[in-house]
BAFI-3210 file (N, C-alpha, C; in Angstrom, 3 decimals, decimal comma, padded with zeros to 6 digits):
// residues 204
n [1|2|3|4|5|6|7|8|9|10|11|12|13|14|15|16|17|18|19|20|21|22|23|24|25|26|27|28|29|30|31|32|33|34|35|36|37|38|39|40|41|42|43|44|45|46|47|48|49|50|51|52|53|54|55|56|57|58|59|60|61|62|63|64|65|66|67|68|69|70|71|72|73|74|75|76|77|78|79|80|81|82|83|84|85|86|87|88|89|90|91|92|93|94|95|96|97|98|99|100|101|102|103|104|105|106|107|108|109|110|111|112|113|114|115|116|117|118|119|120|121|122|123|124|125|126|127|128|129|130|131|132|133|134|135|136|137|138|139|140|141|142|143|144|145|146|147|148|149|150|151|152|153|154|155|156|157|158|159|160|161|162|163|164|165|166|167|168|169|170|171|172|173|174|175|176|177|178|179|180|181|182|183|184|185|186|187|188|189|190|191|192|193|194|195|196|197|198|199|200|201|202|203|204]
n.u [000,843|000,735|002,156|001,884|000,830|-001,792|-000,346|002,391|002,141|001,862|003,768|005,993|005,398|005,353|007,921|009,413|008,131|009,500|012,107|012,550|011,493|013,400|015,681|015,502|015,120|018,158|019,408|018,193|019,634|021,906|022,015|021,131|023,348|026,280|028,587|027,589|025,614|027,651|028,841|027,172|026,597|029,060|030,031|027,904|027,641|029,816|030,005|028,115|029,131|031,363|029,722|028,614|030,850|031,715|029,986|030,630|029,624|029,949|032,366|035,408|036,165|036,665|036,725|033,612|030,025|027,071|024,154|022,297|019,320|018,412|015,617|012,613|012,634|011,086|010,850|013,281|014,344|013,952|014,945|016,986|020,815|022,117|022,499|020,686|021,236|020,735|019,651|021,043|019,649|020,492|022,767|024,866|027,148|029,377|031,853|034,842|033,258|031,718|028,388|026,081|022,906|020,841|018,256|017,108|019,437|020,626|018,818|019,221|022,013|021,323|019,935|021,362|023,197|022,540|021,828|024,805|025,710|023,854|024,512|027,631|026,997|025,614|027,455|029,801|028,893|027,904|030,408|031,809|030,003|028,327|026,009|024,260|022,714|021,483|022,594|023,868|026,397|029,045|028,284|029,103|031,551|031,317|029,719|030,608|032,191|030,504|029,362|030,773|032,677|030,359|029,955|032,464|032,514|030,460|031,248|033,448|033,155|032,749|034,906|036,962|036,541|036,666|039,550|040,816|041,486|042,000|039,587|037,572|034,746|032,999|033,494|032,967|030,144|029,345|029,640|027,631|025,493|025,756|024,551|021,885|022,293|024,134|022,309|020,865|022,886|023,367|021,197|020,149|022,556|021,887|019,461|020,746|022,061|020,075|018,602|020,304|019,875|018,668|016,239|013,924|012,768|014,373|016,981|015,484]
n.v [-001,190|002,249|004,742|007,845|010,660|013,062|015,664|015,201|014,766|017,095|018,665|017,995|018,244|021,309|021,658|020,950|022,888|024,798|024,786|024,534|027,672|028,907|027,848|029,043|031,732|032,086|031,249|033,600|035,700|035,351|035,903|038,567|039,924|041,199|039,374|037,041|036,715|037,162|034,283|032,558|032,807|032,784|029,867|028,035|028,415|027,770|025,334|024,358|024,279|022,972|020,122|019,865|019,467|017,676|015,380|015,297|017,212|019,384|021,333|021,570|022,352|022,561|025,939|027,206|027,466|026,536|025,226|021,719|019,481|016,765|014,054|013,614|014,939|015,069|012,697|011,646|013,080|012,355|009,784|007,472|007,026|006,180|005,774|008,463|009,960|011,593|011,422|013,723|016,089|018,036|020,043|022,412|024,438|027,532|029,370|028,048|026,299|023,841|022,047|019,983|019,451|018,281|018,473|017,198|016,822|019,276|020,631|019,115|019,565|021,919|021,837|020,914|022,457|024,488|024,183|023,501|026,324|027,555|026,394|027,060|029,579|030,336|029,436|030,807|033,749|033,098|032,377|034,775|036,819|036,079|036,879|038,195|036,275|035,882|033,675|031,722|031,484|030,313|028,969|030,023|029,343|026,568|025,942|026,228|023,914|021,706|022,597|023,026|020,458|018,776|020,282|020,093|017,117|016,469|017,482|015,666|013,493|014,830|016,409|014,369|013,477|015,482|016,233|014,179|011,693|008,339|005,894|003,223|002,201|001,011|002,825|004,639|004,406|003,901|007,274|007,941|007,035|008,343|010,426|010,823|010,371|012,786|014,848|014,835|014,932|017,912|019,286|018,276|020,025|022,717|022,772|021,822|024,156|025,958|024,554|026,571|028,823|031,499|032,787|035,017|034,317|032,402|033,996|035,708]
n.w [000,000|-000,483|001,199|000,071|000,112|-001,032|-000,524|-000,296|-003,057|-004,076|-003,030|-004,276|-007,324|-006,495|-006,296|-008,353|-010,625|-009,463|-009,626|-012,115|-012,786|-011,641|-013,337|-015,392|-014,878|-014,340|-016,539|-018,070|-016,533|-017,253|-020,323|-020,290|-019,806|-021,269|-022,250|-021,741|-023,603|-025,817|-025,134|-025,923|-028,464|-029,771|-028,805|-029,078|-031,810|-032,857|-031,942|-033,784|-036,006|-036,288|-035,387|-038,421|-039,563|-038,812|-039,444|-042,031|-043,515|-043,700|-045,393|-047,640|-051,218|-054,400|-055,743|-056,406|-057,246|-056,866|-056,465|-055,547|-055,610|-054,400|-055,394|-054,796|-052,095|-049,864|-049,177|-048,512|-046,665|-044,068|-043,991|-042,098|-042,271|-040,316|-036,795|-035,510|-037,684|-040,952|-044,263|-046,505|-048,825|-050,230|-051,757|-051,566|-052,766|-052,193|-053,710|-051,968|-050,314|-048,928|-048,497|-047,269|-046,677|-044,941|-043,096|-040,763|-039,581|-039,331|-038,016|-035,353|-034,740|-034,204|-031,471|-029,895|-030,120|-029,454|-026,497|-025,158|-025,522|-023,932|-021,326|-021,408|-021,525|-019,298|-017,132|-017,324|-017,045|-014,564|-013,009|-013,167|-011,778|-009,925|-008,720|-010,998|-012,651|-009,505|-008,392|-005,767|-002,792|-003,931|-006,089|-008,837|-009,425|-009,388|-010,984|-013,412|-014,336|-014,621|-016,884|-018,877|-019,416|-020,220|-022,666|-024,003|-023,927|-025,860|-028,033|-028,394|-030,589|-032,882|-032,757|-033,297|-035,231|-037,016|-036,672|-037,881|-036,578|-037,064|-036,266|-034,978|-037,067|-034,584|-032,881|-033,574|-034,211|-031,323|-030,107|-031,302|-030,324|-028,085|-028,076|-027,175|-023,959|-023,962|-024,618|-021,755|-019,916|-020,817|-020,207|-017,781|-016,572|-016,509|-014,903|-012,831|-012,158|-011,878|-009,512|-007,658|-007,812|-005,406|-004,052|-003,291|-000,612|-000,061|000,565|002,099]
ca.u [000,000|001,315|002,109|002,146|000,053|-001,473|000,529|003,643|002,703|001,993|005,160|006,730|005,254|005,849|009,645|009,545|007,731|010,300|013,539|012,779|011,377|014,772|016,717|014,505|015,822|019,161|019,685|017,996|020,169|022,913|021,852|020,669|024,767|026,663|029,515|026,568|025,374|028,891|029,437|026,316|026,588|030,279|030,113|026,640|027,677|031,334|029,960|027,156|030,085|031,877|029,177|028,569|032,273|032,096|029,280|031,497|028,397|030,319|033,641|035,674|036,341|036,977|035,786|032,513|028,575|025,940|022,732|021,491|018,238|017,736|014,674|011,974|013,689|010,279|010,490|014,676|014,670|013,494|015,452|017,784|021,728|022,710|021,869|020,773|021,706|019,582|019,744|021,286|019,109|020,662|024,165|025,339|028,496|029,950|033,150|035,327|032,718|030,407|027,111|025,178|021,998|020,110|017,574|017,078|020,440|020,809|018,001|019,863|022,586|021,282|019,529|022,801|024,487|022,232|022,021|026,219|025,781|023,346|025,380|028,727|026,744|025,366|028,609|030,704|028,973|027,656|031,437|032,361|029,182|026,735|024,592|023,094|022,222|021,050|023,257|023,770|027,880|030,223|027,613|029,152|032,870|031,452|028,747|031,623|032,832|029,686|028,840|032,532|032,544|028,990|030,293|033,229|031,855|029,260|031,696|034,309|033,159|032,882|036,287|037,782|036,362|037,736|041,099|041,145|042,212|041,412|038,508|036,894|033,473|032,105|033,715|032,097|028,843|028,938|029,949|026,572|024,257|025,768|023,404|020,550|023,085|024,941|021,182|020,300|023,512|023,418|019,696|021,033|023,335|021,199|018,595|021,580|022,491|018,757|018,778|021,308|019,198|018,159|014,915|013,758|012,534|015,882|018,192|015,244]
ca.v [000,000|003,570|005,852|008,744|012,070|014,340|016,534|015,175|014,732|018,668|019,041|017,467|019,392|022,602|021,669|021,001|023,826|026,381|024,165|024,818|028,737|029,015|027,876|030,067|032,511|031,733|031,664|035,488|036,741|035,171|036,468|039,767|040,078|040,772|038,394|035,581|036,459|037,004|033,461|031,710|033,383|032,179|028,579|027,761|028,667|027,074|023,696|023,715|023,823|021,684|019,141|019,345|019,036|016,185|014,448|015,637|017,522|020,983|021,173|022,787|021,925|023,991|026,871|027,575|027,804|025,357|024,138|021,006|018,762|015,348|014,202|013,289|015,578|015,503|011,346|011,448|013,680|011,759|008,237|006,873|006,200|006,074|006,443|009,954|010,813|011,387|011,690|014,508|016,437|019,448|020,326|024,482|025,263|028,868|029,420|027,127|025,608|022,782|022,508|019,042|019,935|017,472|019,246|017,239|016,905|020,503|020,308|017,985|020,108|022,708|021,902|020,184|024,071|025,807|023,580|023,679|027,567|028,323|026,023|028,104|031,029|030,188|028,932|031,639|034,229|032,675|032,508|035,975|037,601|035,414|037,776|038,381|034,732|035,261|031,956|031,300|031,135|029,100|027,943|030,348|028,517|024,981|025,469|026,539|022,821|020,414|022,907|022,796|019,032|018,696|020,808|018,910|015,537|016,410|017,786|014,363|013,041|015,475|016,639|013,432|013,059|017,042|016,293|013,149|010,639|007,071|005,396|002,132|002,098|000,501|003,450|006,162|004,309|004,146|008,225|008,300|006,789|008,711|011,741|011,683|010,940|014,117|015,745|014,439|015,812|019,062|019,436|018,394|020,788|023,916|022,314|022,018|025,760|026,653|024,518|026,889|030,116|032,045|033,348|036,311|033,823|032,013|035,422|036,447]
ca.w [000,000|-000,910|001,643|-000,102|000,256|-002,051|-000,223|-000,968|-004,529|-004,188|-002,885|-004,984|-008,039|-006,663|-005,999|-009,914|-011,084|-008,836|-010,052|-013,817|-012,856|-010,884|-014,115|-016,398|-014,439|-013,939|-018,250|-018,460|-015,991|-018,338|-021,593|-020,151|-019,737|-023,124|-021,899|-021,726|-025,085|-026,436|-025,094|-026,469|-030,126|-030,466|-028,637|-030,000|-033,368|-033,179|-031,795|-034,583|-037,384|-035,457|-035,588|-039,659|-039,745|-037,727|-040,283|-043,384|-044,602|-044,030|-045,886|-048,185|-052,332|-055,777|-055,680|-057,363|-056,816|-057,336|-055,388|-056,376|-054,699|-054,913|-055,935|-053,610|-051,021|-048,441|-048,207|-048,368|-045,705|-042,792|-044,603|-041,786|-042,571|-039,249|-035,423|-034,862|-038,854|-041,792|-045,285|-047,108|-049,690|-051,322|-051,572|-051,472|-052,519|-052,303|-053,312|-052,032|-048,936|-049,468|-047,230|-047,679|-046,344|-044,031|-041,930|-039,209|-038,696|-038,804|-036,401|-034,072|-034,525|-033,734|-030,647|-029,353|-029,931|-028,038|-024,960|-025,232|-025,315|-022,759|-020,409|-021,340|-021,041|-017,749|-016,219|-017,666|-015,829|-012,824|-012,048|-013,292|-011,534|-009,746|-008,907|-012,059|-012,122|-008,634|-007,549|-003,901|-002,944|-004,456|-006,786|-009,752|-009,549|-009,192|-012,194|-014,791|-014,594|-015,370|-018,179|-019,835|-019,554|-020,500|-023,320|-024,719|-024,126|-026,699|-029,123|-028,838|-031,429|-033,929|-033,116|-033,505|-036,690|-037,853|-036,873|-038,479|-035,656|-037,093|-035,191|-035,437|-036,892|-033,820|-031,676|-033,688|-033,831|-029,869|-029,742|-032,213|-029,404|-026,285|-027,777|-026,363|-022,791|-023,536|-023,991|-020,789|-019,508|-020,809|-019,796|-016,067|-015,874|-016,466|-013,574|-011,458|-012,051|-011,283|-007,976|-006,952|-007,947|-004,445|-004,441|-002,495|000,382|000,395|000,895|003,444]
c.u [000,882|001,089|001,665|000,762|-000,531|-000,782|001,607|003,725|002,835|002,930|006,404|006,871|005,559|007,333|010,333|009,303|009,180|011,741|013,500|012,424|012,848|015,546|016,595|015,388|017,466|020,000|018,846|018,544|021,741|023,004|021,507|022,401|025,402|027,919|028,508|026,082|026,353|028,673|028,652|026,106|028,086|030,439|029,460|027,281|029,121|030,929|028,466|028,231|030,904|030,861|028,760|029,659|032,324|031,024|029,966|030,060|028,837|032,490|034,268|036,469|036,932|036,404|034,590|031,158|027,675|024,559|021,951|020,103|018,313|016,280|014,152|012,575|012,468|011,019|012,496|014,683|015,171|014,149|016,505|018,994|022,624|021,912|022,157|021,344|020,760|020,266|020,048|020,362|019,110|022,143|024,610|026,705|028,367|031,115|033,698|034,159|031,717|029,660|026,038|024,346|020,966|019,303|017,330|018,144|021,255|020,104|018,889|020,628|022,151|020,326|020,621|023,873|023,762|022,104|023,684|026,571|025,483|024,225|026,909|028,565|026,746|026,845|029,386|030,412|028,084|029,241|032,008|031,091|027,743|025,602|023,786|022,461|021,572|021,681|023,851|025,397|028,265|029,282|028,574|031,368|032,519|030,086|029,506|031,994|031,799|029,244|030,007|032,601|031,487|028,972|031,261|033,183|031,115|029,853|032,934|034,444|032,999|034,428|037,198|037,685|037,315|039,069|041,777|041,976|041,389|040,865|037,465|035,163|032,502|031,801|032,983|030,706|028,455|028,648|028,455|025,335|024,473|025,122|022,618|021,252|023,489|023,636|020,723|021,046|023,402|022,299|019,913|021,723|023,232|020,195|019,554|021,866|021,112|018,386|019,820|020,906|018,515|017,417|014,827|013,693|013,529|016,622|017,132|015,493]
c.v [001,244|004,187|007,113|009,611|012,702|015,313|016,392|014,961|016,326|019,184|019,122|018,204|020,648|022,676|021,520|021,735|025,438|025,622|024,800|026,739|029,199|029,351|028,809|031,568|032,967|031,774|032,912|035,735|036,665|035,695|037,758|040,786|040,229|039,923|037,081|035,754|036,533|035,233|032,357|031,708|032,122|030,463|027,930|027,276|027,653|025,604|023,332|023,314|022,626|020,299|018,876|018,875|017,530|014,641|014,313|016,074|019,303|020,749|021,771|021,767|023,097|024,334|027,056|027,899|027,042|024,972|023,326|020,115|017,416|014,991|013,358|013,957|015,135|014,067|011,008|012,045|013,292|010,026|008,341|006,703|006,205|006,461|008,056|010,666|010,443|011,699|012,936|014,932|017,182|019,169|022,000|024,174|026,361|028,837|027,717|025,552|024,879|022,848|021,256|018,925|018,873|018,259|018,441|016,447|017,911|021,189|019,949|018,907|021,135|023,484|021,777|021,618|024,642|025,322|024,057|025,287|027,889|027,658|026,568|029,076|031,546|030,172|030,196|033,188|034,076|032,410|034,282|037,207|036,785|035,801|037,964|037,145|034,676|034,172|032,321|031,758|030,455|028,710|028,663|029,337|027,122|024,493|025,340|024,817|022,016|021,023|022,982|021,164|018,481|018,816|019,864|017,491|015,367|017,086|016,757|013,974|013,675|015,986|015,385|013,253|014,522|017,147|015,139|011,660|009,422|006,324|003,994|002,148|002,158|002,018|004,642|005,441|004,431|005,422|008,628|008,062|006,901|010,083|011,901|011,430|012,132|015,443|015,957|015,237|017,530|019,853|019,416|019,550|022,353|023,846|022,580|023,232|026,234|025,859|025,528|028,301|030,604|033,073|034,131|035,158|033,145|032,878|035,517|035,035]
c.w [000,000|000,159|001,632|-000,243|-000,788|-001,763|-000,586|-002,265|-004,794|-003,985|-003,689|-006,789|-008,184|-006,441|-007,544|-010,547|-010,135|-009,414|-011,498|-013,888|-012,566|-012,086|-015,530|-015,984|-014,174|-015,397|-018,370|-017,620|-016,431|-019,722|-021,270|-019,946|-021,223|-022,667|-022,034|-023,173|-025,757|-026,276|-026,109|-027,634|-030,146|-029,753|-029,250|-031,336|-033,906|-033,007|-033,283|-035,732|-037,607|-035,857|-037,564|-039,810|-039,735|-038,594|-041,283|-043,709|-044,911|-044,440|-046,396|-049,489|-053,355|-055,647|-056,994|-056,662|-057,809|-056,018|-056,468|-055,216|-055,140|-055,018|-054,873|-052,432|-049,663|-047,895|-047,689|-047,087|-044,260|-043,162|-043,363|-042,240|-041,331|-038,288|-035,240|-036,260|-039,996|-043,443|-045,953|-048,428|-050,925|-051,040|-052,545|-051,968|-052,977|-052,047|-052,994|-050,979|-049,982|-048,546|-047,830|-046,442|-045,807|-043,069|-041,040|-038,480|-038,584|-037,495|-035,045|-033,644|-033,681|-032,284|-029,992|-028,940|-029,086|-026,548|-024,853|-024,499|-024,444|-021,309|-020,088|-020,811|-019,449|-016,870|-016,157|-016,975|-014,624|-012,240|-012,098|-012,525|-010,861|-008,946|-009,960|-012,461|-010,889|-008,066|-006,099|-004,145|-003,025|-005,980|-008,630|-010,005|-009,781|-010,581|-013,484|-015,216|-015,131|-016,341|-019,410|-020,200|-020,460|-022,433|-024,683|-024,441|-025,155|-027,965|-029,687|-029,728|-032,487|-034,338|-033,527|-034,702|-038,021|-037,909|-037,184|-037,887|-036,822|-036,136|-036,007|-035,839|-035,905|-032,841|-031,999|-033,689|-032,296|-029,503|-030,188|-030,899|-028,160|-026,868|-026,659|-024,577|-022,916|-023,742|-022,659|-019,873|-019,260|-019,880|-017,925|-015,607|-015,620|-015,273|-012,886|-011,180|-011,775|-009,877|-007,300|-006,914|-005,784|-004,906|-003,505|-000,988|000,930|001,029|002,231|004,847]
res [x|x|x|x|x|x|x|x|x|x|x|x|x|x|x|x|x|x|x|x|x|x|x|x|x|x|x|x|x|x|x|x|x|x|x|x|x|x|x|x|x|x|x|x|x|x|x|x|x|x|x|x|x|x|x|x|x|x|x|x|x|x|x|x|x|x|x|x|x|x|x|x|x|x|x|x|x|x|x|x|x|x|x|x|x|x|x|x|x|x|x|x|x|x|x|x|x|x|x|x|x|x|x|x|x|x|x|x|x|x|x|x|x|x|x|x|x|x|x|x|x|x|x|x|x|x|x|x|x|x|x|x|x|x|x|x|x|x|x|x|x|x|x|x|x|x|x|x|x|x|x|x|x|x|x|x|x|x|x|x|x|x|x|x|x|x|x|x|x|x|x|x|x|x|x|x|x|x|x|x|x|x|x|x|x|x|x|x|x|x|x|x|x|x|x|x|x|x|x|x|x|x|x|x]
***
């Protein structure tokens, strides 16, 4: 038989609903900083390139200019050739850059950059200012680290692939299905920086 309360499920709710307001809070008092939006423009943006890199879908060839489509682009789109990778549709070049065009693994990407970012952002100044974050003490020194980690754990494998280490199939298929872990991560480590938010009733 269950113990439990509606009270403690109420409790329990509102300890969830003030954890995620907390961290809500805790990323606008990071972006409301131009050091936090400096950080989240240029990490963001560096780990999204990073990650085409890291597919070979962003590159660099003879220079010229072309866009072409493949045909059937809606049903190609969403076609499978790997965990967590999809089918290429178009292909850009400008100049010398190539750009093979997968949207929802520009998608991916580009959910993957902005978690990365707002966790830089966050960290970067909740240690340089954690007041504007609101964070308790200590919390702006000890957040910088699970969002750096968090960070380059989730860019491993792209870099390994940009700087051309040789890697066993198996090892990049494994790096392919610790995503949605290093979502889980990232996603963690912005909660953890909003458990650490002090609220008016805390300080009083």
């Amino acid at each position: 038989m269950s113990t439990d309360s509606p009270a403690d499920g109420a409790g329990a709710a509102a300890s969830v609903q003030r954890l995620f307001r907390n961290t809500v809070v805790a990323v606008s008092g990071a972006l409301s900083r131009r050091d936090g939006r400096v950080s989240l423009s240029v990490s963001g943006l560096a780990y999204f390139l990073l990650y085409l890199a890291g597919l070979r879908h962003l590159g660099f060839g003879p220079s010229g200019y072309e866009v072409s489509v493949v045909s059937n682009p809606l049903v190609r789109a969403f076609r499978q050739v790997g965990p967590f990778q999809w089918e290429p549709i178009a292909l850009v070049v400008v100049g010398p850059v190539e750009l093979l065009v997968a949207p929802l693994n520009m998608l991916l990407g580009a959910v993957l950059a902005a978690l990365v970012g707002l966790n830089l952002a966050v960290s970067i100044v909740a240690w340089r200012g954690p007041a504007a974050c609101r964070l308790g003490p200590g919390a702006g020194a000890m957040s910088g680290l699970p969002g750096l980690l968090s960070g380059f754990a989730c860019c491993g494998p792209t870099i390994l692939l940009v700087v051309g280490i040789q890697a066993s199939a198996g090892l990049l298929s494994l790096f392919q299905w610790l995503l949605p872990l290093t979502v889980v991560a990232l996603l963690g480590t912005l909660l953890w920086v909003g458990s650490r938010v002090e609220t008016a009733q805390q300080v009083a």
